[in-house]
N, C-alpha and C positions, 0 to 999 in steps of 0.2 A: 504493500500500500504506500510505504513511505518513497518508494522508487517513482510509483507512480504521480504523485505530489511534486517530487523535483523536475521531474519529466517536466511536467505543466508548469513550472518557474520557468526552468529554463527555455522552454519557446515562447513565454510571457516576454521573457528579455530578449529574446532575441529578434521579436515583433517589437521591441523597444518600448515595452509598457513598464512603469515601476510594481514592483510588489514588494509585500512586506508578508513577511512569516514570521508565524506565532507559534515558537517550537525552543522546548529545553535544552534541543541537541544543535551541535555545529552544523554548518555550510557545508554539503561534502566538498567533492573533487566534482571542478568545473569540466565542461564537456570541452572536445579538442579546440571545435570554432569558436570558442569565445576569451575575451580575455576576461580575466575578472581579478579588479582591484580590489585587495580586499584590507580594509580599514578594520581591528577588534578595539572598536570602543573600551573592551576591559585595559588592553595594554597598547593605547596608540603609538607608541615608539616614539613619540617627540612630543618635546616640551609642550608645544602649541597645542596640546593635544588632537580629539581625533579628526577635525577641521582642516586642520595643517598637516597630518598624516596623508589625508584624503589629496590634499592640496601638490604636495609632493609626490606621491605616485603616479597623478596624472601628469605634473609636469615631466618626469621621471619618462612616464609611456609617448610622451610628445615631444622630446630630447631637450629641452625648452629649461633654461636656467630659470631661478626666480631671484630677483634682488633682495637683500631682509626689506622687512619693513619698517616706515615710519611709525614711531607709536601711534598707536589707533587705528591705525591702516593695517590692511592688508600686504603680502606684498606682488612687486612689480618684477612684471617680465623683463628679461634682457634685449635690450636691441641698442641700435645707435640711439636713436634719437633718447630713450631714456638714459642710457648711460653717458654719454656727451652733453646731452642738453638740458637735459632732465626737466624737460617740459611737461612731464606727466606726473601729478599728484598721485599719493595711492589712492587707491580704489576701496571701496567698502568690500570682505572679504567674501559676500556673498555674489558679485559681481565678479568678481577676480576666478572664483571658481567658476560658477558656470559658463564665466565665457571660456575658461581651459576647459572644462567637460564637455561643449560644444566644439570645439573645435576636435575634440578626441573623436566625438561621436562623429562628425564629418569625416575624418580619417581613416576611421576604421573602419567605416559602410556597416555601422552600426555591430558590429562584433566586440564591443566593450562595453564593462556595465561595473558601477562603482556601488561596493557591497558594501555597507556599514553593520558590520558583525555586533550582537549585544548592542543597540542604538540605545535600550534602554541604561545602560553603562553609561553613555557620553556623557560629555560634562554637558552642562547648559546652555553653552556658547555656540557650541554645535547644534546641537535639536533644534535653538530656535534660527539660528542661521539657515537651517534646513526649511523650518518653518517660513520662513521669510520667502523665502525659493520658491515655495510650493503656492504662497499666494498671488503668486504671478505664475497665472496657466499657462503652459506651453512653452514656459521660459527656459526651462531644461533639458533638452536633449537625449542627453545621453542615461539611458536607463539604468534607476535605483532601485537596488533591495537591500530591505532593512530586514537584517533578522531582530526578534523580540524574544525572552526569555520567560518572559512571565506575560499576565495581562500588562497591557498598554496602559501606563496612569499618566496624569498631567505634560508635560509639554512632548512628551512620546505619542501618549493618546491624540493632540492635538493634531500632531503632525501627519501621523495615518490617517486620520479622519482629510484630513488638507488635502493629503495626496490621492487619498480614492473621492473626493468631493469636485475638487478642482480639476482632475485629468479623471474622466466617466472611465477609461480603459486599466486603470491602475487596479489592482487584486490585492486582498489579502488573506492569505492561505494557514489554516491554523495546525499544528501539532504534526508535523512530520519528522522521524526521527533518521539517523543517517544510518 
């Protein structure tokens, strides 16, 4: 049964729809065609936690430097113009992202999908920056799954609700075990 559940994720995503699963057990192994970045909210690997993990892999997957950032800011791509000129202020982190996860998703012909493992783990700064994403329809590209470990409570719960409210095609699929 629980095979059959990832089945259906994984052509979820790779139709480019977000889903979110509601399951105690890990992400198995992604299938050959797809990439999948995958972010564990329990241990993001970087300071900036799982935002800046997420943030990094993609740039990571798109060969694409990121400058640190100004405080408050997110940070900036490398090119001439910002590094010479530096005509470009930072950007708010939720912009900085999707426009790299948009450009991934153009890249790849939709074969990448950015997985935030235990989303209910992440710190706050994440969820709601995710949050923030999702209330602007259509703005993100490139296909999210959220795993969840328990029920969905406060700005987790919000954020599912945002993402199956906001995009009618987004799913979420409960209790599959690996």
């Amino acid at each position: 049964m629980a095979q059959d559940i990832w089945t259906a994720v994984w052509e979820r995503l790779r139709a480019g729809k977000h889903v979110a699963v509601i399951s105690p057990g890990t992400l198995p192994s992604e299938p050959n065609d797809l990439w999948v970045l995958r972010v564990n909210c329990e241990f993001p690997g970087t300071s900036g936690g799982a935002l800046d993990a997420a943030r990094r892999k993609v740039a990571q997957l798109l060969g694409e430097e990121l400058w640190p950032a100004e405080p408050g800011q997110a940070p900036r791509e490398t090119g001439l113009r910002h590094r010479f000129l530096g005509e470009f202020p930072g950007q708010p982190m939720d912009a900085v992202l999707v426009e790299a996860c948009n450009r991934l998703a153009d890249r790849t012909n939709g074969r990448a999908v950015l997985a935030f493992e235990a989303i209910d783990a992440a710190d706050d700064a994440t969820v709601d920056t995710l949050v923030q994403i999702f209330k602007r329809p259509g703005w993100l590209r490139l296909p999210l799954l959220l795993t969840v470990r328990g029920t969905p409570q406060g700005l987790v719960a919000e954020l599912i609700y945002l993402m199956c409210h906001e995009d009618g095609d987004a799913a979420v699929m409960a209790n599959p075990t690996t």
